[in-house]
Backbone as CSV, one residue per row, in Angstrom:
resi,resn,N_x,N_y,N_z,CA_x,CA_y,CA_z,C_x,C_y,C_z
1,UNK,-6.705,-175.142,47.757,-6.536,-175.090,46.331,-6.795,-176.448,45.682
2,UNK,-6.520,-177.644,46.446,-6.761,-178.706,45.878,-8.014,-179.494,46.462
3,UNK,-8.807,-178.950,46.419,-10.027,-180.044,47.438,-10.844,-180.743,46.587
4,UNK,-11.903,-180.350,46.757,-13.364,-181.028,45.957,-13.385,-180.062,44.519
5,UNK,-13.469,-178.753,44.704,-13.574,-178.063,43.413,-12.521,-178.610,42.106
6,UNK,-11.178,-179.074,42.737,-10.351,-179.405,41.581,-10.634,-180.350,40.983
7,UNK,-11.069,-181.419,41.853,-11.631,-182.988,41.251,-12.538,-183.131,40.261
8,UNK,-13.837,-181.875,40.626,-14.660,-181.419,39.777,-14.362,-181.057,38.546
9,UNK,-13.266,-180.156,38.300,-12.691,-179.539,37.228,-11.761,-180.657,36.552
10,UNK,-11.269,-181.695,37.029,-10.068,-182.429,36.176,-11.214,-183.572,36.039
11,UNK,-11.909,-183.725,36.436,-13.024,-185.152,36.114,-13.417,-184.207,35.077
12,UNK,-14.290,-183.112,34.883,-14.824,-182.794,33.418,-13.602,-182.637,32.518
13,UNK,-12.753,-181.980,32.533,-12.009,-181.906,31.512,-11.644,-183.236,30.916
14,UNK,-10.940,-183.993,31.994,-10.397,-185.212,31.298,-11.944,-185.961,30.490
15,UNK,-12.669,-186.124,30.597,-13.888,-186.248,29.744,-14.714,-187.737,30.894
16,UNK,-14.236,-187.124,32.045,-14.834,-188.449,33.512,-16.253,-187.246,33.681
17,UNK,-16.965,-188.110,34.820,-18.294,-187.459,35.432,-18.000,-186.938,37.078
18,UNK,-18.998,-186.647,37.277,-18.928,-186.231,38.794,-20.386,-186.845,39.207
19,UNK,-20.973,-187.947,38.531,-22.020,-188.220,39.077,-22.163,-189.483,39.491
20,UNK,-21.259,-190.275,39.747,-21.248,-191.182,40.107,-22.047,-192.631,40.189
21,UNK,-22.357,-192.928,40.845,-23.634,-194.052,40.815,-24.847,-193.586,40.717
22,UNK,-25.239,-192.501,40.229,-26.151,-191.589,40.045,-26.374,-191.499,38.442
23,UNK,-25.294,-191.969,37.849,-25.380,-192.154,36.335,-25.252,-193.409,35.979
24,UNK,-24.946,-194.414,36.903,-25.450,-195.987,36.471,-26.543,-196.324,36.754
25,UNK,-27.637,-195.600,37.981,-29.020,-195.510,37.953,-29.630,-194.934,36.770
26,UNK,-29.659,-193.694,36.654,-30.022,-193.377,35.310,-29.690,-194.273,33.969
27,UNK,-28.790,-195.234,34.131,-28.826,-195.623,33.194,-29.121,-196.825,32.632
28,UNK,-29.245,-197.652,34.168,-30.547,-198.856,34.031,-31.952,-198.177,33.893
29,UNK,-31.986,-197.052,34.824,-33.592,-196.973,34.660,-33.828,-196.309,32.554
30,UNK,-32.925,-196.073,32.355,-33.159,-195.308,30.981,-33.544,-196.985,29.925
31,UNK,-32.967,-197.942,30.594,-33.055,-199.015,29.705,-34.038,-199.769,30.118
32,UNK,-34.643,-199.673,31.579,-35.465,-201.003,32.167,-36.938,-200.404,32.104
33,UNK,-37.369,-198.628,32.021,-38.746,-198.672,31.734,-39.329,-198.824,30.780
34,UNK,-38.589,-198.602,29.775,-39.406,-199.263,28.344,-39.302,-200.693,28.312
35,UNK,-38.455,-201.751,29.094,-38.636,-202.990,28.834,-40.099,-203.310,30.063
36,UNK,-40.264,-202.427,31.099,-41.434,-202.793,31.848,-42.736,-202.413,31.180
37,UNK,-42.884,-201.255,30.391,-43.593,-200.898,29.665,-44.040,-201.699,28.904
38,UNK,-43.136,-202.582,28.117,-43.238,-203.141,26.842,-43.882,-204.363,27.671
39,UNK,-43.322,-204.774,28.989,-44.142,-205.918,29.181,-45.297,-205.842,30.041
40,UNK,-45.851,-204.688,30.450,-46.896,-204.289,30.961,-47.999,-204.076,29.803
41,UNK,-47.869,-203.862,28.653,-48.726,-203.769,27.349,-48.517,-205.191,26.757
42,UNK,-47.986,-206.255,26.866,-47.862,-207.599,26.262,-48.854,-208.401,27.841
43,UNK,-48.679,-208.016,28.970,-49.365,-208.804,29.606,-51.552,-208.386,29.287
44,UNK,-51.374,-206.650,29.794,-52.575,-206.305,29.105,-53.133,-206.984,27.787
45,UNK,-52.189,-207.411,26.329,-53.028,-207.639,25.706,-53.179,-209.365,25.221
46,UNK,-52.517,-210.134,26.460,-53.036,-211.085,27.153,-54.115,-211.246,27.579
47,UNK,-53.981,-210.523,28.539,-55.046,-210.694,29.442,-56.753,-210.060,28.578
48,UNK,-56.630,-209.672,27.776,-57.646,-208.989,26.438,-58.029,-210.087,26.020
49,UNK,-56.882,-211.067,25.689,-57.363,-212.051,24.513,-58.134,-212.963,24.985
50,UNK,-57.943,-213.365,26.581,-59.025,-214.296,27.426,-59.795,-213.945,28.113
51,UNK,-60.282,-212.926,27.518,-61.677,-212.053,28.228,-62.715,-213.104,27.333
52,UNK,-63.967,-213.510,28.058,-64.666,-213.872,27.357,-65.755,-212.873,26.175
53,UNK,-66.077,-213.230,25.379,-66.470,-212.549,24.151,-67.987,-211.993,24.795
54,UNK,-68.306,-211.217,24.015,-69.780,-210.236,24.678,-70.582,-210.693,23.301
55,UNK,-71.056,-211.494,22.631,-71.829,-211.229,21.949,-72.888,-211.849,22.280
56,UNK,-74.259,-211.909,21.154,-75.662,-212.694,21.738,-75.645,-213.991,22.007
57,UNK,-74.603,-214.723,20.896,-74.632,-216.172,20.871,-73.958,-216.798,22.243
58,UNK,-73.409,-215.914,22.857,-72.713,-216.660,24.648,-74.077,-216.095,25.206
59,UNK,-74.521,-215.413,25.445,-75.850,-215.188,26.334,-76.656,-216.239,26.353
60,UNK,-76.843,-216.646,24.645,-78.229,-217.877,24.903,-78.060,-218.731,26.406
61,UNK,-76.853,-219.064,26.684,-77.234,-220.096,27.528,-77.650,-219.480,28.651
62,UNK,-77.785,-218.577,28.857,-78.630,-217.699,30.288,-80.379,-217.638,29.811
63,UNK,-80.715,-217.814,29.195,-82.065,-217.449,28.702,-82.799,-218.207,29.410
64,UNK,-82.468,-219.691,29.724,-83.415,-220.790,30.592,-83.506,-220.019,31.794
65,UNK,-82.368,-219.617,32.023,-82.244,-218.905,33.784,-83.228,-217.929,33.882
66,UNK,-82.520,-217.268,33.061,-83.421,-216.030,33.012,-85.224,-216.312,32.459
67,UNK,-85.675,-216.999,31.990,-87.055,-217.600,31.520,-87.405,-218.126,33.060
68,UNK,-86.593,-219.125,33.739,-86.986,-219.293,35.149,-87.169,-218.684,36.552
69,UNK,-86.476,-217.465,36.504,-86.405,-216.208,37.362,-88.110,-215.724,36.715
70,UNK,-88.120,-215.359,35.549,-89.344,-214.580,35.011,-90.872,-215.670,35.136
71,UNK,-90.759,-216.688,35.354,-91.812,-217.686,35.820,-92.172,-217.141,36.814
72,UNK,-90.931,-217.233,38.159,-90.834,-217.207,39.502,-91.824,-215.779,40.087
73,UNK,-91.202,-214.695,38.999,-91.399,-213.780,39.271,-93.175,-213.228,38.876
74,UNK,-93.610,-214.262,37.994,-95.462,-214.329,37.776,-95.890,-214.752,38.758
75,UNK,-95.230,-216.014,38.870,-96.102,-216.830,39.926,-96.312,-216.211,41.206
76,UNK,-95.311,-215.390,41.727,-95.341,-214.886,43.214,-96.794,-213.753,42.831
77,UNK,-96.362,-213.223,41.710,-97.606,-212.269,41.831,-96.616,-210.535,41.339
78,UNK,-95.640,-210.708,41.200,-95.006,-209.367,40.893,-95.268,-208.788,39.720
79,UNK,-95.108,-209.149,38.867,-95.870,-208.882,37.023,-96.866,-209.863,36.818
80,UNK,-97.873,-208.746,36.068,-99.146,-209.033,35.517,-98.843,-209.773,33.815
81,UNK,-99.645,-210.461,33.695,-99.503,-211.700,32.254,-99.084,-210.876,31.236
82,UNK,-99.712,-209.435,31.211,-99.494,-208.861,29.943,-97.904,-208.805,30.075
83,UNK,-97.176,-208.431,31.222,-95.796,-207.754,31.136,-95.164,-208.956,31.101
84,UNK,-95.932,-210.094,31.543,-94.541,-211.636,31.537,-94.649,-212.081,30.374
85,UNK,-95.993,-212.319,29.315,-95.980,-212.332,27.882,-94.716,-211.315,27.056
86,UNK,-94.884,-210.640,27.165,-93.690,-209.661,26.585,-92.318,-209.706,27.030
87,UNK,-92.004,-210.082,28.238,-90.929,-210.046,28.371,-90.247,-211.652,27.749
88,UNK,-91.038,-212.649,28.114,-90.762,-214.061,27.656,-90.719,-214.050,26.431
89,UNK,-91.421,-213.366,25.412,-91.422,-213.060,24.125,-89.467,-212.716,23.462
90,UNK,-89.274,-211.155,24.137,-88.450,-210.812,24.228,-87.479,-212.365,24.640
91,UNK,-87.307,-212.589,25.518,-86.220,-213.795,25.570,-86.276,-215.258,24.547
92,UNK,-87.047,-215.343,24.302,-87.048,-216.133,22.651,-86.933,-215.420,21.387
């Protein structure tokens, strides 16, 4: 008459749990994934802000390279003048 079932019954009534450390887990995790969240989207938009930029004006400085690959690539004999005219065109 008095075992586990009663404990059950006088822990709810009196207004206690029966869940024990099972409800202090739940209740860090109820508070700690939105703070991981929050800092998993603050590191992402970190890590965004020092991405280097994509536009034309950072490329220029590849153009010598790339103008010297496209030399390389006449001289051996792989493209014909008409296609290295145009493409060198294109890179100026």
């Amino acid at each position: 008459m008095f075992g586990s079932d009663c404990f059950v019954a006088t822990a709810a009534w009196f207004g206690g749990s029966t869940w024990g450390w099972q409800a202090e887990l739940l209740a860090y995790a109820v508070h700690l994934i939105p703070l991981v969240l929050l800092g998993l989207a603050l590191w992402l938009l970190l890590r965004a802000s020092r991405a280097p930029l994509r536009n034309p004006e950072d490329l220029r400085g590849r153009a010598p390279q790339a103008r010297l690959v496209l030399d390389d690539r006449y001289a051996r004999g792989e493209i014909d003048q008409e296609e290295y005219l145009t493409r060198r065109n294109d890179l100026t």
